[in-house]
Backbone of each chain as ProteinMPNN parsed JSONL, in Angstrom:
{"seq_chain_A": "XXXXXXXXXXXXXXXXXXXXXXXXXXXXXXXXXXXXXXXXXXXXXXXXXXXXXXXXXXXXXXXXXXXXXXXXXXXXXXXXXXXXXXXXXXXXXXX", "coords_chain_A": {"N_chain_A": [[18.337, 14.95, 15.685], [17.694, 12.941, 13.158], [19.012, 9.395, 13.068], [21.451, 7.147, 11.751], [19.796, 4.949, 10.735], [17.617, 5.543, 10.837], [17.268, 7.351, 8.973], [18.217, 5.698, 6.678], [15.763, 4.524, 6.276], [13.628, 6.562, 5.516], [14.83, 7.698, 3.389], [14.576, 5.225, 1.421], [11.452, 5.694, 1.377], [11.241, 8.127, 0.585], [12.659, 7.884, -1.989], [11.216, 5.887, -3.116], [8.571, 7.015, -3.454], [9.347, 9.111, -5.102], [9.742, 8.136, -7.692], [6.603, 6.322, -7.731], [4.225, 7.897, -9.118], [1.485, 7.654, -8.642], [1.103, 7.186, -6.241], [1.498, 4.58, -6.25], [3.769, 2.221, -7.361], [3.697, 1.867, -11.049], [4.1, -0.014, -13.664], [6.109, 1.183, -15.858], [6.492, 2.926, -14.366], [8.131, 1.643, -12.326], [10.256, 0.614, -13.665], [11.746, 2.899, -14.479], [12.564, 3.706, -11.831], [14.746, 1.674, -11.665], [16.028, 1.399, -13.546], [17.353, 4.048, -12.972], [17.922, 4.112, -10.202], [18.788, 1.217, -10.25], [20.832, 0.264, -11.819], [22.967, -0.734, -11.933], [22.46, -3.507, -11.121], [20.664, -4.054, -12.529], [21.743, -4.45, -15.43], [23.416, -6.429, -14.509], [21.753, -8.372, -14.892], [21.65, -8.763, -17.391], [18.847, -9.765, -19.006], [16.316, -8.263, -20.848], [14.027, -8.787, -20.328], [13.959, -8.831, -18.134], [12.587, -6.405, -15.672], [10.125, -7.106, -16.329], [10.068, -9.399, -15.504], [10.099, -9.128, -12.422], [8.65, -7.317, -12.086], [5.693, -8.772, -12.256], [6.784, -10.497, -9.712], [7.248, -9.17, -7.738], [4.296, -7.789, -7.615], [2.363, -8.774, -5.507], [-0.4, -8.609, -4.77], [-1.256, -8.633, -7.384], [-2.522, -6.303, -8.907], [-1.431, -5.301, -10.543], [0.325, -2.855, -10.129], [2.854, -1.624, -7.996], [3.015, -1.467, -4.909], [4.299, -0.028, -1.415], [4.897, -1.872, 0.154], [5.08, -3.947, -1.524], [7.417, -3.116, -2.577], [9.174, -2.921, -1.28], [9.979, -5.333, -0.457], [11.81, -6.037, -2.463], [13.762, -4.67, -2.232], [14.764, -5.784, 0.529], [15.561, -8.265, -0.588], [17.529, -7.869, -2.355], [19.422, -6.201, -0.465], [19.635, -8.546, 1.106], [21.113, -10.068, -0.15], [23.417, -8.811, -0.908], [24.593, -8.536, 1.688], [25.683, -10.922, 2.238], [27.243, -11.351, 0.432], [28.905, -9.06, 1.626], [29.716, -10.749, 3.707], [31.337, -12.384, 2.794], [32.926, -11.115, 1.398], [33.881, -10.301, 4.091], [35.462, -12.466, 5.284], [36.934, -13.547, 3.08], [38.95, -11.602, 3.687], [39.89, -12.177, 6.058], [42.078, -14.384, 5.915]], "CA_chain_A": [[18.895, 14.506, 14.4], [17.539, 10.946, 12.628], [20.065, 8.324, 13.131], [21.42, 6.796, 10.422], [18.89, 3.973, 10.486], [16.44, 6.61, 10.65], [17.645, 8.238, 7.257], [18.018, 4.873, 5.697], [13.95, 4.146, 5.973], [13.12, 7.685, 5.417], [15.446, 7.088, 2.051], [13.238, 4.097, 0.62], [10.181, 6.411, 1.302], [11.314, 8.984, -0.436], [12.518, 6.874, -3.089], [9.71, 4.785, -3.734], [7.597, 8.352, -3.604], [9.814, 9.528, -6.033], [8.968, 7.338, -8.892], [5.277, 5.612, -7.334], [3.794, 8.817, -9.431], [0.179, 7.895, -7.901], [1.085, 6.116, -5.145], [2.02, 2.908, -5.852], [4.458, 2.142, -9.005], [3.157, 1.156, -12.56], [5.378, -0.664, -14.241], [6.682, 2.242, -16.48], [7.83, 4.042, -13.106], [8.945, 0.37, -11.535], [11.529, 0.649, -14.548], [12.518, 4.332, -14.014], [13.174, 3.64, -10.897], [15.605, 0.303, -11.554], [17.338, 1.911, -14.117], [17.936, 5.262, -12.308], [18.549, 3.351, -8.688], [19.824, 0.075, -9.743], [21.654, 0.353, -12.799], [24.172, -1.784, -11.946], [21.362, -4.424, -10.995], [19.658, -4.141, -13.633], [22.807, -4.342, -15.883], [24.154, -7.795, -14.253], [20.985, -9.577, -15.037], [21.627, -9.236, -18.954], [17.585, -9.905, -19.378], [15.737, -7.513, -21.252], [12.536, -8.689, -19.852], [13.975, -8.478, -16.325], [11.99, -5.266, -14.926], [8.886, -7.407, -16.385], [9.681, -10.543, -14.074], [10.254, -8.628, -11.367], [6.703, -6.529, -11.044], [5.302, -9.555, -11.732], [7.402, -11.536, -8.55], [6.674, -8.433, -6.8], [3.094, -7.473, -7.318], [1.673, -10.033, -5.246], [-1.462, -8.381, -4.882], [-2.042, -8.876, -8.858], [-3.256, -5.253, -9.303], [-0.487, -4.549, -11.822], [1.001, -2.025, -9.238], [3.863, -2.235, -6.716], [3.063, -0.684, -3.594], [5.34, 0.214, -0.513], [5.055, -3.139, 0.959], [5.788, -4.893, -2.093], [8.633, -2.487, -3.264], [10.028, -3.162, 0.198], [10.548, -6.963, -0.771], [12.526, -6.372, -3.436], [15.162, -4.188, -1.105], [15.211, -7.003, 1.049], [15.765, -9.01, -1.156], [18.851, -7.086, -2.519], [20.25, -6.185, 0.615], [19.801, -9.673, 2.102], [22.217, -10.61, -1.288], [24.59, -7.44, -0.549], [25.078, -8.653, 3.245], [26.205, -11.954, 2.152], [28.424, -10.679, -0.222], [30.003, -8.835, 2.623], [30.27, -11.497, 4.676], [32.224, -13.158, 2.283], [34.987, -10.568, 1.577], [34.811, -9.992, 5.064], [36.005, -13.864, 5.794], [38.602, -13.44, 3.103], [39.743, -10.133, 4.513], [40.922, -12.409, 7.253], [42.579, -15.63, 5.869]], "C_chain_A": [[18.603, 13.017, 14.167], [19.214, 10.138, 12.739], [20.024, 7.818, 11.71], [20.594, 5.796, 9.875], [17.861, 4.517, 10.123], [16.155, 6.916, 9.101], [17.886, 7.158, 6.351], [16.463, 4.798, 5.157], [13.445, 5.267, 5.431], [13.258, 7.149, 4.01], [14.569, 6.264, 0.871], [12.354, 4.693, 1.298], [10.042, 7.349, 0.569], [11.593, 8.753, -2.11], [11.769, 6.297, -4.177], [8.555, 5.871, -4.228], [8.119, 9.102, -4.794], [9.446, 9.432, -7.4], [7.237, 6.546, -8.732], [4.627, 7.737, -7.621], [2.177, 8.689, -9.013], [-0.069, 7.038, -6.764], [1.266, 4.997, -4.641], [3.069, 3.16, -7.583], [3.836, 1.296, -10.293], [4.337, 0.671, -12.986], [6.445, 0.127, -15.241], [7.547, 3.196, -14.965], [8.691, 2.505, -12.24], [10.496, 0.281, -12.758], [11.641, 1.983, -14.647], [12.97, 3.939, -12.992], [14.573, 2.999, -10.829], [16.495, 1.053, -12.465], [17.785, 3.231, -13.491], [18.704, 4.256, -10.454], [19.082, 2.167, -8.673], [20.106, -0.341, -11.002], [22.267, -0.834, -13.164], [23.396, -3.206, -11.81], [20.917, -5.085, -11.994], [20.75, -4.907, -15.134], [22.949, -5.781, -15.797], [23.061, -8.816, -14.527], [20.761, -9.866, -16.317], [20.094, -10.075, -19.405], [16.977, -8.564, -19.76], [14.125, -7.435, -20.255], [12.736, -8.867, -18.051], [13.009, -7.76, -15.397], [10.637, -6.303, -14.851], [8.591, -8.684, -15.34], [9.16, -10.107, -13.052], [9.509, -7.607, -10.936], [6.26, -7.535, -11.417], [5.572, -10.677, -10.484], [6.631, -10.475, -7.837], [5.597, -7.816, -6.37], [2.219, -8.622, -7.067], [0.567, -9.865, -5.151], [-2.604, -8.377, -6.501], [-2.692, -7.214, -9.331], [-2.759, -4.531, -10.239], [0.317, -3.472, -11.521], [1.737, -2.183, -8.434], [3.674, -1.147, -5.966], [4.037, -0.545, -2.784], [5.739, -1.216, -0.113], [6.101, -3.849, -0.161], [7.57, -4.348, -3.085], [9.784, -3.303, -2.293], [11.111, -4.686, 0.159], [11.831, -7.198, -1.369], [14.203, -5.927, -2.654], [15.408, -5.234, -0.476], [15.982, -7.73, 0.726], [17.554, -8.934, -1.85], [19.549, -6.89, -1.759], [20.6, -7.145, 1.329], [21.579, -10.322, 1.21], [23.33, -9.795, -0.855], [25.213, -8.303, 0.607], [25.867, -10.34, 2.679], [27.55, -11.974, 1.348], [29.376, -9.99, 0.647], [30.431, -9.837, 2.98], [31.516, -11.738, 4.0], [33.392, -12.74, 1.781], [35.279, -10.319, 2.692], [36.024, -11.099, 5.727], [37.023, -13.896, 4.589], [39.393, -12.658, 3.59], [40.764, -10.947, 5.249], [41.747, -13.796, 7.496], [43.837, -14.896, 5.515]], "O_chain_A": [[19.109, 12.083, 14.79], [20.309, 10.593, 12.41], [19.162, 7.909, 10.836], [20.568, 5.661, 8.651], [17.169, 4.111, 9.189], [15.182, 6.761, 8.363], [17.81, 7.468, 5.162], [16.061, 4.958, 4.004], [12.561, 4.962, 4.631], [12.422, 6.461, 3.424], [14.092, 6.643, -0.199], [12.321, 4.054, 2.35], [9.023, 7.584, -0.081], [11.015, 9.222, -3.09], [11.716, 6.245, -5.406], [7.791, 5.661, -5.17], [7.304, 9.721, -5.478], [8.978, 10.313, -8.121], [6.724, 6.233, -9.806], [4.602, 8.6, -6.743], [1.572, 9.759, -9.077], [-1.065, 6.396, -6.429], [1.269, 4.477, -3.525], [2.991, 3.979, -8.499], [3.593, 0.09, -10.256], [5.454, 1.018, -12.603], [7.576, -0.341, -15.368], [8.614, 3.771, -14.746], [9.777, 2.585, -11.666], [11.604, -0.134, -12.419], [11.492, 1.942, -15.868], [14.169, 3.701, -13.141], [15.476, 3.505, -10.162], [17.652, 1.307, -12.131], [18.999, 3.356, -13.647], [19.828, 4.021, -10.01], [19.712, 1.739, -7.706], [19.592, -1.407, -11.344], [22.215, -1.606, -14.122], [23.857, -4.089, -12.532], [20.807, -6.28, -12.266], [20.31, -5.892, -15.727], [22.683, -6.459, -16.79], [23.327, -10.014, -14.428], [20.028, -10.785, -16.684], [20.233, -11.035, -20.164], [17.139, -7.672, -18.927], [13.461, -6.525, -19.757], [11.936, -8.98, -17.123], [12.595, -8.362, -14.406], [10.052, -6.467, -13.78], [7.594, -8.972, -14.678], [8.049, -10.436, -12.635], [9.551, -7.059, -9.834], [6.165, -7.927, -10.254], [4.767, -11.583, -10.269], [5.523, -10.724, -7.362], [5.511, -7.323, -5.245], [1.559, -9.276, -7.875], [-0.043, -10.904, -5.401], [-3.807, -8.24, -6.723], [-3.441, -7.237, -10.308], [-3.221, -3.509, -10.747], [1.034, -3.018, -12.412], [1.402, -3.164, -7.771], [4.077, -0.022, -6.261], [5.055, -0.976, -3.324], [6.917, -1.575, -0.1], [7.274, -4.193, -0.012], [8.381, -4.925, -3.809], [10.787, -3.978, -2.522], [12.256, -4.98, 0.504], [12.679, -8.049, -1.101], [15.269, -6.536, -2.564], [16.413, -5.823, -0.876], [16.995, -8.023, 1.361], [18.454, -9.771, -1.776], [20.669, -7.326, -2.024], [21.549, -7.071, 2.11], [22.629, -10.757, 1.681], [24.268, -10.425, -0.367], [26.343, -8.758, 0.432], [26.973, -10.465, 3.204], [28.619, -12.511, 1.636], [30.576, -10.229, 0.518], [31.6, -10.082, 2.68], [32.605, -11.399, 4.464], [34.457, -13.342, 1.643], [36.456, -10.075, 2.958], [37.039, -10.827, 6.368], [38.13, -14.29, 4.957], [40.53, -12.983, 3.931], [41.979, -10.752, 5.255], [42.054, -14.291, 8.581], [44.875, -15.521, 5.299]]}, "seq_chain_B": "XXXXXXXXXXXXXXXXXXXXXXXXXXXXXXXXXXXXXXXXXXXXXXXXXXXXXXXXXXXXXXXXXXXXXXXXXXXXXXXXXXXXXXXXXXXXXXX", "coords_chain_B": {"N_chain_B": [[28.958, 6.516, -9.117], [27.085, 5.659, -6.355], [23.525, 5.08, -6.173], [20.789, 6.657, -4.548], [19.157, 4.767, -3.615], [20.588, 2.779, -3.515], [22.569, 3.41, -1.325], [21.09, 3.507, 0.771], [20.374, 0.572, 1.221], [23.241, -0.1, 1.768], [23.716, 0.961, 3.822], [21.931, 0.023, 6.12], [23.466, -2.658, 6.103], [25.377, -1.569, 6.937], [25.051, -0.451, 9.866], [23.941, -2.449, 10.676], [26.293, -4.012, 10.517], [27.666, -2.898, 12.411], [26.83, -3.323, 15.012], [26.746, -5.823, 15.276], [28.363, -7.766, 17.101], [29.529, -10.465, 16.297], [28.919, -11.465, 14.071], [26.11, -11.916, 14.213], [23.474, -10.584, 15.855], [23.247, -10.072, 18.883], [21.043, -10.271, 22.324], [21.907, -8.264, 23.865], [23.403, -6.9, 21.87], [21.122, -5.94, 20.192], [19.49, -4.281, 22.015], [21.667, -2.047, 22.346], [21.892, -1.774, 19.204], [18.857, -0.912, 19.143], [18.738, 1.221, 20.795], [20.436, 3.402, 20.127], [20.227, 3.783, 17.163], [17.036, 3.799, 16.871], [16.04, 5.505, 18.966], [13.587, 6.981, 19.499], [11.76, 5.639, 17.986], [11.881, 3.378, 20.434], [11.648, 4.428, 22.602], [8.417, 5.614, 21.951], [7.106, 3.151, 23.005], [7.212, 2.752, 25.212], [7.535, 0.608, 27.06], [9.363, -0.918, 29.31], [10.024, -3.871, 28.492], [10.42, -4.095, 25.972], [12.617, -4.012, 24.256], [13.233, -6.878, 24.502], [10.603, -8.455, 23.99], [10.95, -7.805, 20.972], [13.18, -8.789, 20.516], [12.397, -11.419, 20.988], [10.368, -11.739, 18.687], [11.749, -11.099, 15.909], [13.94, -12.997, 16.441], [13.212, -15.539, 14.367], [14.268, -18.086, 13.897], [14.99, -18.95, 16.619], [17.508, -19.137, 17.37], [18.393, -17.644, 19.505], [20.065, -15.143, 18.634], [20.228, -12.265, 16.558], [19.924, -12.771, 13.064], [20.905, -11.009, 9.327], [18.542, -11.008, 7.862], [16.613, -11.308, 9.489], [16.837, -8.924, 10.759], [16.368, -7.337, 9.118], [13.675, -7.562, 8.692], [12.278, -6.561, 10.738], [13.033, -3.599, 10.065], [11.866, -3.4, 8.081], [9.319, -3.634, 9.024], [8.72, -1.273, 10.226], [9.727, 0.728, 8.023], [7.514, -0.165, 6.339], [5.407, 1.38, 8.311], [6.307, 3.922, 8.474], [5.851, 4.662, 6.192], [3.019, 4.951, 5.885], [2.13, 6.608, 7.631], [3.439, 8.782, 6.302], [1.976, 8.95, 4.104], [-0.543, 9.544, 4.939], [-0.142, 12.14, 6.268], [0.613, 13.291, 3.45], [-2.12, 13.126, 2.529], [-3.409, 14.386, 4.026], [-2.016, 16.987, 3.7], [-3.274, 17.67, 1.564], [-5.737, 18.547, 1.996]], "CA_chain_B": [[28.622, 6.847, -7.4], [25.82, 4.662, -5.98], [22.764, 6.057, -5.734], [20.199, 7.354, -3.299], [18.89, 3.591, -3.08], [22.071, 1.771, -3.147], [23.527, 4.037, -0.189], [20.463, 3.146, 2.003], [20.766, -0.421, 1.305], [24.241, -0.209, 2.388], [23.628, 2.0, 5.293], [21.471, -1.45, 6.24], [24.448, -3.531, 6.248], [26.535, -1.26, 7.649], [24.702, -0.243, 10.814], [23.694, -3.932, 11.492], [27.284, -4.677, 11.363], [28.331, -1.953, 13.556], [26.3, -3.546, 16.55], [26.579, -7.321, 15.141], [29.571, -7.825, 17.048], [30.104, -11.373, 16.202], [28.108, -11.335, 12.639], [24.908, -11.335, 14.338], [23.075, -9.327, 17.008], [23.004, -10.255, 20.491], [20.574, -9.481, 22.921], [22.622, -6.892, 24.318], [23.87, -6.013, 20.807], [20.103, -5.872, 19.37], [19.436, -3.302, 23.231], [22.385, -1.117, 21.946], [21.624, -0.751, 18.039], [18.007, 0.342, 19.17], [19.027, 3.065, 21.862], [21.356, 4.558, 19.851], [19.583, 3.718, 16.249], [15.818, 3.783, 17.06], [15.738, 6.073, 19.91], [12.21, 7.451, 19.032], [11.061, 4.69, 18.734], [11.845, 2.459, 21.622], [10.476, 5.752, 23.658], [7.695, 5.25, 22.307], [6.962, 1.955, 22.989], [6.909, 2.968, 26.78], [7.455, -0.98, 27.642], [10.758, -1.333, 29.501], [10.152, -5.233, 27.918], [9.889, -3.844, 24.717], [13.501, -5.069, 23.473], [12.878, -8.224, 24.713], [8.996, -8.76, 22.851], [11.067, -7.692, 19.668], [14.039, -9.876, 20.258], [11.526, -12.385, 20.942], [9.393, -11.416, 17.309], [12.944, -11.388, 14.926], [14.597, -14.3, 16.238], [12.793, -16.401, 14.288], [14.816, -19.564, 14.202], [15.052, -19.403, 17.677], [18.983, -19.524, 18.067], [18.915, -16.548, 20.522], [20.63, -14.34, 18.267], [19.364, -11.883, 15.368], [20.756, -12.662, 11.979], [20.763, -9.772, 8.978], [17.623, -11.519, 7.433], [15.806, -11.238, 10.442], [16.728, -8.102, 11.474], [15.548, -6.688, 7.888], [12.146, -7.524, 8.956], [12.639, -4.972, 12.052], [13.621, -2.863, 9.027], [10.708, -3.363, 6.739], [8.13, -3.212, 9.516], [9.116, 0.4, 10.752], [9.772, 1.418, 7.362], [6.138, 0.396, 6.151], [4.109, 1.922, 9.645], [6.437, 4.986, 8.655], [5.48, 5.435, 5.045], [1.474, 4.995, 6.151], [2.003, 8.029, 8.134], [3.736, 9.51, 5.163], [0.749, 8.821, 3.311], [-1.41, 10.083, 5.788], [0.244, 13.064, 6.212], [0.5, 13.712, 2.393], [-3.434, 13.287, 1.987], [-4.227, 15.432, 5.09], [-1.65, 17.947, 3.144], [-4.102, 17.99, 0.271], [-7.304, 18.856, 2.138]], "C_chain_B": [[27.401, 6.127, -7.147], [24.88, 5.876, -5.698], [21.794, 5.933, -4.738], [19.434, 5.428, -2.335], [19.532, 2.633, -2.626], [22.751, 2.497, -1.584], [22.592, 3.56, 1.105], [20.367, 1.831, 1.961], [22.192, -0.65, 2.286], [24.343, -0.038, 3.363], [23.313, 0.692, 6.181], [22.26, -2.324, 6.853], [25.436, -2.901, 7.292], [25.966, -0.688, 9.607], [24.496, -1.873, 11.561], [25.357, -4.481, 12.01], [28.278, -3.891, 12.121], [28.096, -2.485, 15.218], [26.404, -4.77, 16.252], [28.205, -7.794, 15.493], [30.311, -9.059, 16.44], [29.486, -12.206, 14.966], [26.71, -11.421, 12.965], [24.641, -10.435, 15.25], [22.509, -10.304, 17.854], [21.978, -9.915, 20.724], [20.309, -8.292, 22.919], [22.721, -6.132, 23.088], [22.109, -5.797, 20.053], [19.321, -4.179, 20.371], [20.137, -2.299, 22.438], [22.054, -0.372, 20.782], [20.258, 0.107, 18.392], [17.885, 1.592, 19.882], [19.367, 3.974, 21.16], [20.153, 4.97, 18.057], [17.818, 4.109, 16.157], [15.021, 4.548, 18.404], [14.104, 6.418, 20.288], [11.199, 6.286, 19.215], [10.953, 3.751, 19.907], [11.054, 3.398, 22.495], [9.414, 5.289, 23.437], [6.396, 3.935, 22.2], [6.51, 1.898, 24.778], [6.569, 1.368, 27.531], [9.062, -1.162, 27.912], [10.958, -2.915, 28.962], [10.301, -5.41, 26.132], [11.165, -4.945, 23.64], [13.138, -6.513, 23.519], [11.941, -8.954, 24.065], [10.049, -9.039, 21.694], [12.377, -8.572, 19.106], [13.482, -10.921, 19.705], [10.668, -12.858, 19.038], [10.937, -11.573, 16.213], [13.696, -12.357, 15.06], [13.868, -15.652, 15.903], [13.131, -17.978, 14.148], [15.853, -19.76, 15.373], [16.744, -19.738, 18.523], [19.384, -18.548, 18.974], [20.009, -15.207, 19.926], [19.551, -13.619, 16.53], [20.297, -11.803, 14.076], [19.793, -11.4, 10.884], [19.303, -9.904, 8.545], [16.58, -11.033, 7.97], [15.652, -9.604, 10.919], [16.341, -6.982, 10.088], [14.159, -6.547, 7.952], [11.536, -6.145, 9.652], [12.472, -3.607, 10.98], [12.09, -2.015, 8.413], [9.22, -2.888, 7.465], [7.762, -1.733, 10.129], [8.513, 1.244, 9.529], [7.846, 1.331, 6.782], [5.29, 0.981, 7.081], [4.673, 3.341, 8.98], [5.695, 6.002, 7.365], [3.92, 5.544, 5.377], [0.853, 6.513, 6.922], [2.7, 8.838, 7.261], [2.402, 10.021, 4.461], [-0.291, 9.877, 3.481], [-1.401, 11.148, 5.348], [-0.258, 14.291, 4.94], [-1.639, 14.023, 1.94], [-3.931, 14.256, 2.898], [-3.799, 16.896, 4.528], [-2.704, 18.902, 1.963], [-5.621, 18.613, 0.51], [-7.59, 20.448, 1.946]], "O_chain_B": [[26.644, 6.118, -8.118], [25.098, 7.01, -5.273], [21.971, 4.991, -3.965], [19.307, 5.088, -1.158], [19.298, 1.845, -1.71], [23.452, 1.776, -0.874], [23.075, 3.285, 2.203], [20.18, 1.558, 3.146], [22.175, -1.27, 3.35], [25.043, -0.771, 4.061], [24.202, 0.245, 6.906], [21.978, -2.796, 7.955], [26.079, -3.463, 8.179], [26.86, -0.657, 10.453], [24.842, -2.26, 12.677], [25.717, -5.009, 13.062], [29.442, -4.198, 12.379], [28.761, -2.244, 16.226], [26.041, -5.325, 17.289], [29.061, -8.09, 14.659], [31.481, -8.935, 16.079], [29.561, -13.433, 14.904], [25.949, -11.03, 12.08], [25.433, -9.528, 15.507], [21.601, -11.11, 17.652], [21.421, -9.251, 19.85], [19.436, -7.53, 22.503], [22.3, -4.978, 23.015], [22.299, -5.269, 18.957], [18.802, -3.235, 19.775], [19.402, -1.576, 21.766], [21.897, 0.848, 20.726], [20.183, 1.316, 18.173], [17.221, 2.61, 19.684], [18.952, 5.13, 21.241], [19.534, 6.013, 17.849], [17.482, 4.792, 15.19], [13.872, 4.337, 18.793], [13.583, 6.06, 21.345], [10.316, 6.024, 20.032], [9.832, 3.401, 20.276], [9.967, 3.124, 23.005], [8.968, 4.529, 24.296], [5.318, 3.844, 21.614], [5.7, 1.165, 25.345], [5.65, 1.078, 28.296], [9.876, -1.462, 27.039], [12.132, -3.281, 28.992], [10.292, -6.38, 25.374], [11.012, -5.888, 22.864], [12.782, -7.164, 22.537], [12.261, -10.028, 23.555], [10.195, -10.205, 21.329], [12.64, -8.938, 17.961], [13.68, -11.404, 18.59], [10.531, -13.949, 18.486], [10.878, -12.692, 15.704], [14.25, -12.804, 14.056], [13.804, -16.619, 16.662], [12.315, -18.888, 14.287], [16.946, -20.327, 15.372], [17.06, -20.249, 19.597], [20.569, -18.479, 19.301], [20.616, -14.458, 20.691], [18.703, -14.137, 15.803], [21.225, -10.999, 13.973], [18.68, -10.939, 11.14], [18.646, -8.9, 8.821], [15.695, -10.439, 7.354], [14.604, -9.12, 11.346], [16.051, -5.811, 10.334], [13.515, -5.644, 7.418], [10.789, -5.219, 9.336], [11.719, -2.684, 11.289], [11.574, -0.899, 8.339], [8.327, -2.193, 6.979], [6.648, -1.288, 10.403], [7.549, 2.008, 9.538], [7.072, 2.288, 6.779], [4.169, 1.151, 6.6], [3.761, 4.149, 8.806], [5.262, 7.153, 7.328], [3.542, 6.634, 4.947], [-0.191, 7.163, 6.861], [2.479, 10.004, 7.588], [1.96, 11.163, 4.334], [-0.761, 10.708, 2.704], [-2.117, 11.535, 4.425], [-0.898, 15.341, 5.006], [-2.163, 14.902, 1.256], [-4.88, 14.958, 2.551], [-4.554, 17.864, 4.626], [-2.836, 20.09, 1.668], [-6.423, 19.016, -0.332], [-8.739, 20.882, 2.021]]}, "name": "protein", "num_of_chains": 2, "seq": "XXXXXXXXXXXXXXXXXXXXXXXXXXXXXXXXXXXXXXXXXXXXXXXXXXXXXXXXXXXXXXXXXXXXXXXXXXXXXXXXXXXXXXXXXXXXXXXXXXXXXXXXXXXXXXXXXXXXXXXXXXXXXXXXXXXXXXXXXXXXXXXXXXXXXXXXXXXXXXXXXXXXXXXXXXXXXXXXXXXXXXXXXXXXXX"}
């Protein structure tokens, strides 16, 4: 049975495969994706032209496509924000 | 309800701080999450030094411990070797 770390990575593979309709994401599936998987994301940044920053931050290769690698960034990038956000109700949790 | 991307983000956070006993990862605590978390792989790695190399490779600012940042890398580099054999897979499916 995958561990749950396991089934996270699997997760963002399946994911990313989900919407990357030829293998990498066009910018029409890079915004399916954001609004189906990060709604709320997408939502709090009150920019219309948000999705459009953000395949251009993330297609560093310039090919107008976001691949695995560079999808990957963006999770990072999100989760690195998430974890900090814990921290920080976890340290009021305990005042 | 969060969805399929938001839950493996979380998963992320929440496994790191299952083994991060003291908000980062130890050594020991970096030994533990991959036994239990990465079983498969540490096998096969067939280098009883192996933790150690990869301690060595994520602690990049050197303070002897792995913060979440760092240990996202761990994350990212799995998850892209795994999708390549996804890939693979999928094109060998097609022959």
């Amino acid at each position: 049975m995958p561990s749950e770390l396991e089934n996270c990575m699997e997760g963002l593979i399946k994911v990313f495969h989900r919407y990357a309709k030829n293998g990498n994401l066009s910018r029409k599936d890079l915004r399916e994706l954001m609004e189906c998987e990060l709604a709320n994301f997408l939502r709090s940044q009150k920019d219309p032209g948000a999705v459009d920053k953000i395949m251009k931050d993330l297609d560093a290769n310039g090919d107008g496509q976001v691949n695995f690698e560079e999808f990957v960034s963006l999770v990072v990038g999100l989760s690195i924000a998430c974890e900090q956000c814990y921290q920080m109700h976890m340290k009021k949790g305990m005042k």
